[in-house]
MIGULO-600810 format. One record per residue (C-alpha): x, z, y; chain; residue in three letters. Coordinates in steps of 0.25 Angstrom, whole numbers. Layout:
{seza {X,Z,Y},"A","ala"},
...
REM end
This chain:
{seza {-316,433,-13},"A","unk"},
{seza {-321,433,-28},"A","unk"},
{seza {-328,420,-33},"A","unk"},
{seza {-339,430,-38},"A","unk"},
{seza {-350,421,-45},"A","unk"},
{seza {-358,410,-48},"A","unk"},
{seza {-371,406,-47},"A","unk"},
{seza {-381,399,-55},"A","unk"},
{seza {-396,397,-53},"A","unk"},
{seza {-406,397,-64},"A","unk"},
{seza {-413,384,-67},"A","unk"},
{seza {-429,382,-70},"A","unk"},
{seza {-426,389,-82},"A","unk"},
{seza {-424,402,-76},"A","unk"},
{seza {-412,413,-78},"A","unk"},
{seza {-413,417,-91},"A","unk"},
{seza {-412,404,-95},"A","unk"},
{seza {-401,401,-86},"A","unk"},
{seza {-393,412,-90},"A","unk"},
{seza {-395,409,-106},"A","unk"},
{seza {-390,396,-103},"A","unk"},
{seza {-377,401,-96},"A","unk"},
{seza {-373,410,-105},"A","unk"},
{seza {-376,401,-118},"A","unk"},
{seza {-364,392,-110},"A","unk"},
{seza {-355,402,-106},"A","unk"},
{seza {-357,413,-119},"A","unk"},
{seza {-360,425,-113},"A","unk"},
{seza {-372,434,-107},"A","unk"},
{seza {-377,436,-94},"A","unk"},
{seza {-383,447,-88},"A","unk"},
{seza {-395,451,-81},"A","unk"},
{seza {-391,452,-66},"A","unk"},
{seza {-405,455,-59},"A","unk"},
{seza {-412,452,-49},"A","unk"},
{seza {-406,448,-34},"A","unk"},
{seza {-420,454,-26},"A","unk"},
{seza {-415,450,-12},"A","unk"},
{seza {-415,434,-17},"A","unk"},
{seza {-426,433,-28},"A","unk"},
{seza {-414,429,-38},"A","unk"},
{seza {-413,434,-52},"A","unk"},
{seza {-400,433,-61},"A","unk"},
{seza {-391,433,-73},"A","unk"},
{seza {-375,436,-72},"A","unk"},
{seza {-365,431,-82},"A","unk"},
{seza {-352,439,-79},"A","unk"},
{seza {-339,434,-79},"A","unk"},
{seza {-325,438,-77},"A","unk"},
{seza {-318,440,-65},"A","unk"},
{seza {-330,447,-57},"A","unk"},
{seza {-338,433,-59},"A","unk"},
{seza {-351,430,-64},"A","unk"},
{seza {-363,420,-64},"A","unk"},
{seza {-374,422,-58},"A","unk"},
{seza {-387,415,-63},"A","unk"},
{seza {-399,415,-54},"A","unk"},
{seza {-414,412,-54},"A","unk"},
{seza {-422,413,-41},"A","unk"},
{seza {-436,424,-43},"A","unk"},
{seza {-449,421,-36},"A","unk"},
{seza {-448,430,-27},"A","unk"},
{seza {-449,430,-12},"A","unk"},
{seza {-434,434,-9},"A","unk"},
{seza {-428,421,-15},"A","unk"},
{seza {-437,415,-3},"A","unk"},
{seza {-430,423,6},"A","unk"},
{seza {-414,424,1},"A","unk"},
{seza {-406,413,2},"A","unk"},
{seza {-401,417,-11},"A","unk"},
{seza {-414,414,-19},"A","unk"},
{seza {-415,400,-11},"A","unk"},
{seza {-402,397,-17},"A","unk"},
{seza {-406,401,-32},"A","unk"},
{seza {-419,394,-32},"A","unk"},
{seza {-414,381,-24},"A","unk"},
{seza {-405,379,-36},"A","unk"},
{seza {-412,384,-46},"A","unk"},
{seza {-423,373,-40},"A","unk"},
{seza {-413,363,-45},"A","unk"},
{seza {-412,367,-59},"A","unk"},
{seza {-404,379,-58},"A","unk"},
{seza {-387,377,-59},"A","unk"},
{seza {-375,384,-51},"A","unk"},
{seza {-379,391,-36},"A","unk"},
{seza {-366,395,-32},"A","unk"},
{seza {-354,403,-32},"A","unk"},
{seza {-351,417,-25},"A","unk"},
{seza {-339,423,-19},"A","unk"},
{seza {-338,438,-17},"A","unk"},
{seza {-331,446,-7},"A","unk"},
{seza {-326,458,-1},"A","unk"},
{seza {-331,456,14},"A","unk"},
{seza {-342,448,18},"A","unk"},
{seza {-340,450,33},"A","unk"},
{seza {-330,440,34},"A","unk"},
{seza {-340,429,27},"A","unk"},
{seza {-352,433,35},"A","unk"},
{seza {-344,432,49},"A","unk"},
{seza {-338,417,44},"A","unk"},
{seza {-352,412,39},"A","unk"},
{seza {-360,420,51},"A","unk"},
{seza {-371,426,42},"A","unk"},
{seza {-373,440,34},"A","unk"},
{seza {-372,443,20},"A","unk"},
{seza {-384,447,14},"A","unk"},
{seza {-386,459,4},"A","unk"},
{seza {-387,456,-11},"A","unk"},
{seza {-393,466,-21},"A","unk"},
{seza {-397,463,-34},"A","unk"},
{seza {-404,472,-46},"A","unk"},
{seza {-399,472,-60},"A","unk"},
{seza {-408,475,-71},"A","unk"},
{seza {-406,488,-73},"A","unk"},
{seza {-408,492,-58},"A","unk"},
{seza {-394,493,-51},"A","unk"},
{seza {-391,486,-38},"A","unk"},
{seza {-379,476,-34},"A","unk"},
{seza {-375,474,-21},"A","unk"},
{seza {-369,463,-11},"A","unk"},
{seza {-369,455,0},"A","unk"},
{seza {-369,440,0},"A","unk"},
{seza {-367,427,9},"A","unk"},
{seza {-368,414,10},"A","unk"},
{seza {-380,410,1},"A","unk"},
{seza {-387,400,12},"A","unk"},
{seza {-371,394,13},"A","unk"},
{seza {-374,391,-4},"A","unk"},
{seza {-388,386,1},"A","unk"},
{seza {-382,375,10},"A","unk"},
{seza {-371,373,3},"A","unk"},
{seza {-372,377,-12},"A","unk"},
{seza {-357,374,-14},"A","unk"},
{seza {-353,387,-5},"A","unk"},
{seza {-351,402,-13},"A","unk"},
{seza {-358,412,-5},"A","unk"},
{seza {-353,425,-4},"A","unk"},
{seza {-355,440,-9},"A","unk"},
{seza {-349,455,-6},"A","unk"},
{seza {-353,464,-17},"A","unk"},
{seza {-356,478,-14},"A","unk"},
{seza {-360,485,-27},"A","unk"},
{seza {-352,491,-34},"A","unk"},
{seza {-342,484,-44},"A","unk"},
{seza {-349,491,-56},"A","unk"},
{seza {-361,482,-53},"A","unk"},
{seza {-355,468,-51},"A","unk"},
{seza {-358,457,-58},"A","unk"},
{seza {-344,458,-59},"A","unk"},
{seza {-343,470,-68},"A","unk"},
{seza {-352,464,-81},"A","unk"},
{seza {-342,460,-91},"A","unk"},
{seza {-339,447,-93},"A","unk"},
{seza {-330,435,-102},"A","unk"},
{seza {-333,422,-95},"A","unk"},
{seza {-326,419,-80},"A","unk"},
{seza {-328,409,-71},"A","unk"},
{seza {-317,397,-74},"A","unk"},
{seza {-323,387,-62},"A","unk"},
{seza {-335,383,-51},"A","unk"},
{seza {-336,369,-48},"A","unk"},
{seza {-342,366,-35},"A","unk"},
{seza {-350,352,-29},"A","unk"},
{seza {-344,355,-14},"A","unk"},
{seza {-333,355,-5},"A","unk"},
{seza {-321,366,-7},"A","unk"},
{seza {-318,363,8},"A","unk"},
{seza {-334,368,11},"A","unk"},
{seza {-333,380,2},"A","unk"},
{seza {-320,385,7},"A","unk"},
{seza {-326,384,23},"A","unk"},
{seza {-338,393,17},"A","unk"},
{seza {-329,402,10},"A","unk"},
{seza {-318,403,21},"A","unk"},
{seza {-305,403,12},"A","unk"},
{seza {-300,393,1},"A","unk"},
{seza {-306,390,-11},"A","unk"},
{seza {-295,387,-22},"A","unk"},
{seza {-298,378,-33},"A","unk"},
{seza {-295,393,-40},"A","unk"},
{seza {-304,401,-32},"A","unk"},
{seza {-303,417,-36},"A","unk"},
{seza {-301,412,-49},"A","unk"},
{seza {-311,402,-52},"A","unk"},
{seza {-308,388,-51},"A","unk"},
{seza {-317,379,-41},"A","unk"},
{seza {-318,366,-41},"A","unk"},
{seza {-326,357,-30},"A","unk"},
{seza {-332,343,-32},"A","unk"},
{seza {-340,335,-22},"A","unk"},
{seza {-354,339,-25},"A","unk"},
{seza {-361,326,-31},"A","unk"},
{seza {-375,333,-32},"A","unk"},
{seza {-379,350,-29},"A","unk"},
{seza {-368,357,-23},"A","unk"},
{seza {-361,369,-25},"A","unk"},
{seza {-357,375,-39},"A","unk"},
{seza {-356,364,-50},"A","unk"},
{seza {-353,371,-60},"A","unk"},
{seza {-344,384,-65},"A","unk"},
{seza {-335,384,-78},"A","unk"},
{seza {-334,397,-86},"A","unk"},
{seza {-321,403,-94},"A","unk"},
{seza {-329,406,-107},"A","unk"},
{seza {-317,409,-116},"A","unk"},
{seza {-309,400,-119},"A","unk"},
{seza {-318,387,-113},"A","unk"},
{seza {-323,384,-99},"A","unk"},
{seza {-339,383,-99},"A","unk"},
{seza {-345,374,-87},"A","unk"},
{seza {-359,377,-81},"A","unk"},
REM end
């Protein structure tokens, strides 16, 4: 179980915009990830170390984000100004998560630019829907070559901070989750507003950068 990536939606002013203002913060570029034509998303990745990266997202108009709970998600949040979506988990078997939660993964594919295909299954997305402060869940099955966790990066992931209940997350999950969770520190507060992920702190050097 690899706490694999975060999630942040694009506000009214779009992804480029987004991503410009992320990496202004954290010094570094992002990269053109594609589209997502199954969900009518669009995104930019910022890599980072430990097989880690940031996911930011924009909703298209396009009939599949009607469709997939995934572009509900986006352009429900991105309808509030944009800001952290989730977080992901990866891993090996997705049986064992399907038969817990009684529902399928669904196939994920996505395009990059320059016309290759990556691969995997996800679950969960309707449990962030409900309850943005649960992760969902994803089995890669593309090559590793291909990964978002192949891109070179500099920056890791220090800390996610979470407006929800550890107890909650843990039922969802179905194993503990340590303040040090596969590396990553994660703190929980009592939501006081929107649920889920508050905010993330980046290793950028020598200093910690909060978004």
């Amino acid at each position: 179980m690899h706490l694999d990536h975060v999630i942040y939606a694009a506000g009214h002013q779009g992804l480029k915009a987004e991503a410009l203002r992320l990496e202004e913060l954290l010094g570094v570029e992002s990269v053109d990830g594609g589209l997502h034509p199954g969900f009518g998303t669009r995104i930019r990745l910022i890599p980072l170390v430990e097989g880690r990266y940031v996911e930011i997202v924009e909703v298209l108009d396009h009939p599949a984000a009607e469709k997939a709970p995934y572009g509900q998600a986006v352009r429900a949040r991105s309808a509030m100004g944009g800001g952290w979506l989730g977080w992901v988990i990866s891993v090996d078997d997705m049986a064992p998560y399907e038969t817990r939660l009684e529902r399928e993964a669904q196939p994920g594919v996505r395009h990059f630019p320059d016309g290759r295909r990556l691969q995997w299954q996800q679950l969960g997305v309707k449990g962030l829907i409900a309850d943005p402060q649960l992760p969902f869940f994803i089995r890669w099955i593309s090559e590793p070559s291909v990964l978002p966790s192949a891109l070179p990066a500099t920056i890791g992931l220090a800390e996610i901070q979470i407006a929800g209940s550890r107890t909650r997350v843990e039922e969802w999950v179905g194993r503990d989750v340590p303040e040090i969770f596969d590396g990553v520190r994660v703190v929980f507060d009592s939501p006081s507003g929107y649920p889920g992920v508050a905010s993330a702190t980046f290793a950028v050097g020598d200093r910690l950068v909060r978004i």
